[in-house]
SERO-4910 file (N, C-alpha, C, O; in steps of 0.05 Angstrom, whole numbers):
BEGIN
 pado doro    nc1    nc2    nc3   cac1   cac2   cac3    cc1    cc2    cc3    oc1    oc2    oc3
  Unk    A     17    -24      0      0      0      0     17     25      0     34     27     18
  Unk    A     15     44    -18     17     73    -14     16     85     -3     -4    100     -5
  Unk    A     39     93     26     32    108     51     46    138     48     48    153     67
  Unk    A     57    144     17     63    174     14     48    202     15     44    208     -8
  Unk    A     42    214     26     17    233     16     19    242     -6     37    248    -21
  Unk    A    -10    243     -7    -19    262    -33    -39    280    -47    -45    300    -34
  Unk    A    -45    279    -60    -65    294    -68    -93    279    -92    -93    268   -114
  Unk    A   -110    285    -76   -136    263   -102   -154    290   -110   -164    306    -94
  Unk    A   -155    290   -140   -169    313   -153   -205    298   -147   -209    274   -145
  Unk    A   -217    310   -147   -243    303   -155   -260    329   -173   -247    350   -176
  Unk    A   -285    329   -185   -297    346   -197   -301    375   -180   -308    394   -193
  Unk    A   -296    377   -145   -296    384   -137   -270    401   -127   -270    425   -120
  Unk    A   -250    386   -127   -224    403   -133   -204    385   -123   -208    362   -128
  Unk    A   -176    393   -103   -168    381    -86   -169    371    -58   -168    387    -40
  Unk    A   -172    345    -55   -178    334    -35   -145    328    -12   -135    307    -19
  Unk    A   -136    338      3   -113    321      6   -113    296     31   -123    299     53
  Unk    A    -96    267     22   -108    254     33    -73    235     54    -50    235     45
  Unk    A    -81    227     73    -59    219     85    -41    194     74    -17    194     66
  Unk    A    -61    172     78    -51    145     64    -74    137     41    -98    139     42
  Unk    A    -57    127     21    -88    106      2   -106     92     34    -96     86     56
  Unk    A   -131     91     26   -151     71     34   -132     59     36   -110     63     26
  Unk    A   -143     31     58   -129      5     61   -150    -16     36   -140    -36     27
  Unk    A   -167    -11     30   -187    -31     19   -186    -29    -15   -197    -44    -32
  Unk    A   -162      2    -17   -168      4    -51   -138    -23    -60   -119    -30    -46
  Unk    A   -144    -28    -79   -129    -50    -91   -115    -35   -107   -125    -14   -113
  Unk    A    -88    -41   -118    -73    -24   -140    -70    -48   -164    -58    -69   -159
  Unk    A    -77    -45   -179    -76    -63   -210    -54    -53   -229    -59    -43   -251
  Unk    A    -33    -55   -221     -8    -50   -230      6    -63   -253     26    -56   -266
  Unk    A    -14    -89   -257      7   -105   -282    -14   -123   -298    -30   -127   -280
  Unk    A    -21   -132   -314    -33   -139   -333    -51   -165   -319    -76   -168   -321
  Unk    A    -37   -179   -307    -45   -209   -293    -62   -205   -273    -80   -220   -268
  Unk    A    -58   -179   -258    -76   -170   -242   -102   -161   -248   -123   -166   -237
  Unk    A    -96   -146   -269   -110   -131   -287   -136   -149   -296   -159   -143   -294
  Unk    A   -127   -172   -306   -141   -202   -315   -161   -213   -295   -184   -222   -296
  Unk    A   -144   -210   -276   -153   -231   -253   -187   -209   -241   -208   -218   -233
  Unk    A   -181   -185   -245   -204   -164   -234   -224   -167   -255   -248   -168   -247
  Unk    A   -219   -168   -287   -248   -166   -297   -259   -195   -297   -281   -202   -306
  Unk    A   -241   -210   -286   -270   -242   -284   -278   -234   -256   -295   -251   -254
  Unk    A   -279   -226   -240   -294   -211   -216   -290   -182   -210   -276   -171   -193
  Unk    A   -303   -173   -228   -306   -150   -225   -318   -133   -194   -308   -111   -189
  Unk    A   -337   -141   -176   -342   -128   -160   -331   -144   -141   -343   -147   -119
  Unk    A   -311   -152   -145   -292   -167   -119   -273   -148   -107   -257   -157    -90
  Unk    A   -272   -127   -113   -269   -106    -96   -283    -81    -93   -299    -76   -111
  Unk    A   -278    -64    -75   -297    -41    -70   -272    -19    -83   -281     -7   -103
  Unk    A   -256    -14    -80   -243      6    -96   -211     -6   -109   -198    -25   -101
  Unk    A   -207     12   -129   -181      3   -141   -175     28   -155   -188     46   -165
  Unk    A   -142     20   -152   -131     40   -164   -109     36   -184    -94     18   -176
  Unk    A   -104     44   -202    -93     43   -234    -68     65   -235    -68     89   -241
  Unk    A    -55     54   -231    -24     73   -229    -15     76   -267    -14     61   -286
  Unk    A    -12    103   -261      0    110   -289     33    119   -280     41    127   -258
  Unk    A     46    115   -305     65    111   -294     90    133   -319    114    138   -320
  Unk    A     63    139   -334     84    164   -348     56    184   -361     35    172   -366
  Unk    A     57    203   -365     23    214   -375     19    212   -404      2    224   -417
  Unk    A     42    191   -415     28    184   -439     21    165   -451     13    160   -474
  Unk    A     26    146   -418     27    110   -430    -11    118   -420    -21    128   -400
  Unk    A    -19    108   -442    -60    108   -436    -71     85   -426    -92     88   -415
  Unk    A    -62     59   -428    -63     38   -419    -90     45   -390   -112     35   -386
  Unk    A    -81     55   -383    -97     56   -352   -125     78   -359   -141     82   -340
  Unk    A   -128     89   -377   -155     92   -388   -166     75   -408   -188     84   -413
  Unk    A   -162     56   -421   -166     35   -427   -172     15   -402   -196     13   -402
  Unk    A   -164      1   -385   -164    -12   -363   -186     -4   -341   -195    -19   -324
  Unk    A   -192     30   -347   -213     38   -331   -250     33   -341   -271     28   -328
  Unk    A   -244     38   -367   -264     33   -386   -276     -3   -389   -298    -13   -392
  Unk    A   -251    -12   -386   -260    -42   -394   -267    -55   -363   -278    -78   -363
  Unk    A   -263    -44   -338   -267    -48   -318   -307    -47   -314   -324    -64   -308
  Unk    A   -307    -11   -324   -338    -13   -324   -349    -26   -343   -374    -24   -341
  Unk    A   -342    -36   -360   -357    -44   -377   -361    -77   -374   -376    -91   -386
  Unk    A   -343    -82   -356   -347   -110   -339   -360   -118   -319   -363   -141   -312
  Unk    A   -373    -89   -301   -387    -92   -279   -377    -81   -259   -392    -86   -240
  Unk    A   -357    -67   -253   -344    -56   -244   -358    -35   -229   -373    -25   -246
  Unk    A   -363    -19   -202   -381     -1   -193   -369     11   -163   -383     25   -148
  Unk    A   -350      6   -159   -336     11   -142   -318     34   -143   -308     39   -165
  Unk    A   -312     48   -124   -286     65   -128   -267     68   -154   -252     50   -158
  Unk    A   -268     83   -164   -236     69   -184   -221     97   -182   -232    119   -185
  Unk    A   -201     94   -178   -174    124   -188   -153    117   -194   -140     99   -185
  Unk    A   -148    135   -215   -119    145   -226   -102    150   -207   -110    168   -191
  Unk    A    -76    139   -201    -53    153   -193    -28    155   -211    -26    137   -227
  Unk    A    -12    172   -210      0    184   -221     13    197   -236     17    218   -224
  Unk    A     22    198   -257     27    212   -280      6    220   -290      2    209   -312
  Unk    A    -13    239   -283    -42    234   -295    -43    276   -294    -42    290   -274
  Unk    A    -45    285   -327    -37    320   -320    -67    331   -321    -85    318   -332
  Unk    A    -72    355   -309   -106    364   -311   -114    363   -339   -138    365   -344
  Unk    A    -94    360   -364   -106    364   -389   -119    333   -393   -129    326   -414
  Unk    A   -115    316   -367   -123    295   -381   -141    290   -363   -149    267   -364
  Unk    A   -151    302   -347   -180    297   -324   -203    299   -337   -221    293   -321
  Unk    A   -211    305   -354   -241    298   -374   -244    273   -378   -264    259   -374
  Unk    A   -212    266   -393   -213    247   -406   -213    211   -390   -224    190   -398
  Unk    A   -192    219   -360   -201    196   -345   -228    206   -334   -236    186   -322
  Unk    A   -245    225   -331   -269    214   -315   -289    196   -339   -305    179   -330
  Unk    A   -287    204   -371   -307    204   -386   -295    168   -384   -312    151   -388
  Unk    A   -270    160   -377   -268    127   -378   -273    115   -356   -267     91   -354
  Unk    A   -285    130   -333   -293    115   -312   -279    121   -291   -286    109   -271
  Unk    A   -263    134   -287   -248    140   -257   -262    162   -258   -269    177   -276
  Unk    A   -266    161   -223   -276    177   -203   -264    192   -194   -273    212   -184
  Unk    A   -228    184   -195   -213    207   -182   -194    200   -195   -191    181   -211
  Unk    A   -167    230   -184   -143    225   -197   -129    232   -166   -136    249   -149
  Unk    A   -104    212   -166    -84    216   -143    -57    226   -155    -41    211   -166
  Unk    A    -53    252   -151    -29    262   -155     -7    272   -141    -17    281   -120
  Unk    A     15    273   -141     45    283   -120     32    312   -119     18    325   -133
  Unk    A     46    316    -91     43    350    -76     54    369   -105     43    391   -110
  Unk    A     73    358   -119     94    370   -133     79    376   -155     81    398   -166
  Unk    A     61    354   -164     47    367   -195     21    384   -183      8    399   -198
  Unk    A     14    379   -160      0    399   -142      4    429   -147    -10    448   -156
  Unk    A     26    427   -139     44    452   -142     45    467   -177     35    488   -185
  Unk    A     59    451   -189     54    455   -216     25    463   -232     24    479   -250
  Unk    A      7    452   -224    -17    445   -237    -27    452   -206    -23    436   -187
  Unk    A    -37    471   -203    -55    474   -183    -80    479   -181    -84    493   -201
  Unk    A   -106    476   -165   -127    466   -169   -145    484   -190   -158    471   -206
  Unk    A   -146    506   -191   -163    516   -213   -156    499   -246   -173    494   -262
  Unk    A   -129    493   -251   -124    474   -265   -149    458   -279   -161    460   -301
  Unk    A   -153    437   -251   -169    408   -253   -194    428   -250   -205    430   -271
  Unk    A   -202    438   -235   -232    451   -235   -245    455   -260   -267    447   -266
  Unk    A   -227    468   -276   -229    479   -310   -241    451   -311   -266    448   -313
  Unk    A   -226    433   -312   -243    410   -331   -255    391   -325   -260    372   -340
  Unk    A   -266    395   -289   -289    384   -281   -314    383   -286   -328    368   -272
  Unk    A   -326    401   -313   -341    402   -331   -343    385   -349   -354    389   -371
  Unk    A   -326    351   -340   -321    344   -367   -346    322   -387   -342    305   -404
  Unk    A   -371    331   -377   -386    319   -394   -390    340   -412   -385    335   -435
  Unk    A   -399    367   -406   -388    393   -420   -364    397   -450   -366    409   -472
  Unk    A   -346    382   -437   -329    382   -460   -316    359   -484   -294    358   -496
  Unk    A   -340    341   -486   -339    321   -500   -325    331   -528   -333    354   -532
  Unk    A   -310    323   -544   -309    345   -576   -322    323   -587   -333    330   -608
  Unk    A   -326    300   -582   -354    276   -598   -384    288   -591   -402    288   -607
  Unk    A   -387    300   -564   -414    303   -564   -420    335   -586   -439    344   -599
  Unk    A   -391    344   -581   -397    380   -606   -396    367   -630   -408    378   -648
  Unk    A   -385    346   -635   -384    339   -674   -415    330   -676   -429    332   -696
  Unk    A   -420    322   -652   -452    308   -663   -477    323   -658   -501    317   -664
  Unk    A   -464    349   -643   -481    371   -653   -503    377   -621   -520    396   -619
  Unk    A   -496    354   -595   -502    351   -575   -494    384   -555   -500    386   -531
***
């Protein structure tokens, strides 16, 4: 478990939090990854470590999670920049867990901007929604 502090964005802004939950699961590697969508509600929360902000893998993995049954907690941690917080909530994460440091960098009006993100679909503007 992840006992560094940090910071979890929500639609609401920054949250800051001491340790991960003890109950969220981290799905870090593909086998794991496997093993969660044949039981999907076999846990109550999980979390999906990114591990550079351009490997997408873990918005893919969030998507295929709900789309398996999945209804629990789910968040992003790390490498995850506010330009990309529309884009993990529209795949199913609930939250994003980020370092004090991109905190700092990217600070909360940042992620606020794009807590609107059913708002900013560019599929729902092509289709005229």
């Amino acid at each position: 478990m992840n006992t560094t502090p940090h910071i979890v964005v929500t639609d609401q802004g920054f949250t800051p939090e001491a340790a991960r939950p003890a109950e969220m699961v981290e799905l870090s590697d593909p086998a794991a990854f496997d093993a969660a969508l044949q039981t999907p509600q076999g846990h109550s929360a999980v979390c999906i470590p990114f591990g550079s902000f351009s490997d997408g893998r873990g918005f893919t993995w969030a998507k295929r999670l709900r789309m398996a049954g999945f209804s629990g907690r789910l968040r992003a941690a790390g490498h995850v920049i506010a330009d990309q917080y529309a884009m993990a909530r529209r795949a199913g994460f609930d939250e994003v867990e980020i370092s004090p440091d991109l905190a700092r960098r990217q600070p909360q009006e940042a992620w606020v901007f794009r807590a609107d993100w059913r708002a900013h679909d560019y599929q729902n503007r092509l289709r005229g929604e």
